[in-house]
C-alpha positions, 0 to 999 in steps of 0.5 A: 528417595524416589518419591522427592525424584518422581517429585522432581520430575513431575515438577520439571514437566509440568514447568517444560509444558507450561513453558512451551504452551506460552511460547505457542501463545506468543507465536500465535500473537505475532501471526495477528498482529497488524502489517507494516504494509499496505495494498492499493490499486492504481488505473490509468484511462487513457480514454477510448475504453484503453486502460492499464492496471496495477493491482494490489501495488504493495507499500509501506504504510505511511507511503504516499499516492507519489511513491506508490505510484513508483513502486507499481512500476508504472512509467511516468513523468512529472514536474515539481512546482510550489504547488507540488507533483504534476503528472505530465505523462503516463506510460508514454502519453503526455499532457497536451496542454494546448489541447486542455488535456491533462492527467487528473485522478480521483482516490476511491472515485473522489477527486482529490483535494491534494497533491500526490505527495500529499496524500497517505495510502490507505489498504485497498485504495483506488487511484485512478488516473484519467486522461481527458479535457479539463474545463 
C-alpha cells in the first residue's frame, strides 16, 4: 500500500513540475514578443540654428507622420485640401506665403514623397521638419 502512495505522490510531483516549467516557458515567450508600438523622432528647424525636439514620441504602429505628430504634442496648424494635410504652423510660426517660405520636411533626411497622412510610421523614424524658402 505505501509503495502505490509514494507512486502516487512521485506521479503528482512530477506532473506539478512539468506543469509550472511551461507556465515559466510561456511567460518567457510573451516578454519577446513584438509591440504593438513604435518609437519616432520629430524636429522642428526654424532656421538661425533655433530648433526644438520631441524624442522617442511613442505611437501605435500603423500610426501616421499626421498622427504622431499629435501625440508628440507639438503645437501645430494645418489645412486639409484634396491634396491633402499641409503644415501651415509650427509652435507659433506660420507660413509666409508671400515671402515662399513654408514647413517642408524630410523622414530619415529624405524628402518625402507623400503627405503626412499618408506615410506610416516606422520604429526610430526621423521627421524633421524645416522652415525656409521654397524655389
Amino acid at each position: 500500500m505505501r509503495k502505490k502512495i509514494g507512486l502516487g505522490l512521485t506521479f503528482i510531483l512530477v506532473f506539478l513540475i512539468i506543469a509550472f516549467s511551461g507556465c515559466a516557458q510561456e511567460e518567457g515567450l510573451d516578454s519577446s514578443t513584438e509591440t504593438d508600438e513604435v518609437s519616432v523622432n520629430i524636429i522642428a528647424d526654424f532656421g538661425d540654428d533655433v530648433t526644438k525636439e520631441w524624442y522617442d514620441v511613442k505611437v501605435p504602429k500603423d500610426s501616421t507622420v499626421f498622427e504622431a505628430m499629435e501625440a508628440s504634442g507639438m503645437i501645430f496648424d494645418y489645412e486639409v485640401s484634396s491634396w491633402g494635410i499641409f503644415i501651415t504652423s509650427i509652435e507659433g510660426v506660420a507660413q509666409r506665403e508671400s515671402a515662399g517660405i513654408y514647413w517642408t520636411y524630410t523622414i530619415n533626411g529624405e524628402f518625402a514623397e507623400l503627405g503626412i497622412a499618408d506615410i506610416t510610421v516606422t520604429d526610430d523614424m526621423m521627421i524633421e521638419w524645416k522652415y525656409s524658402k521654397f524655389e
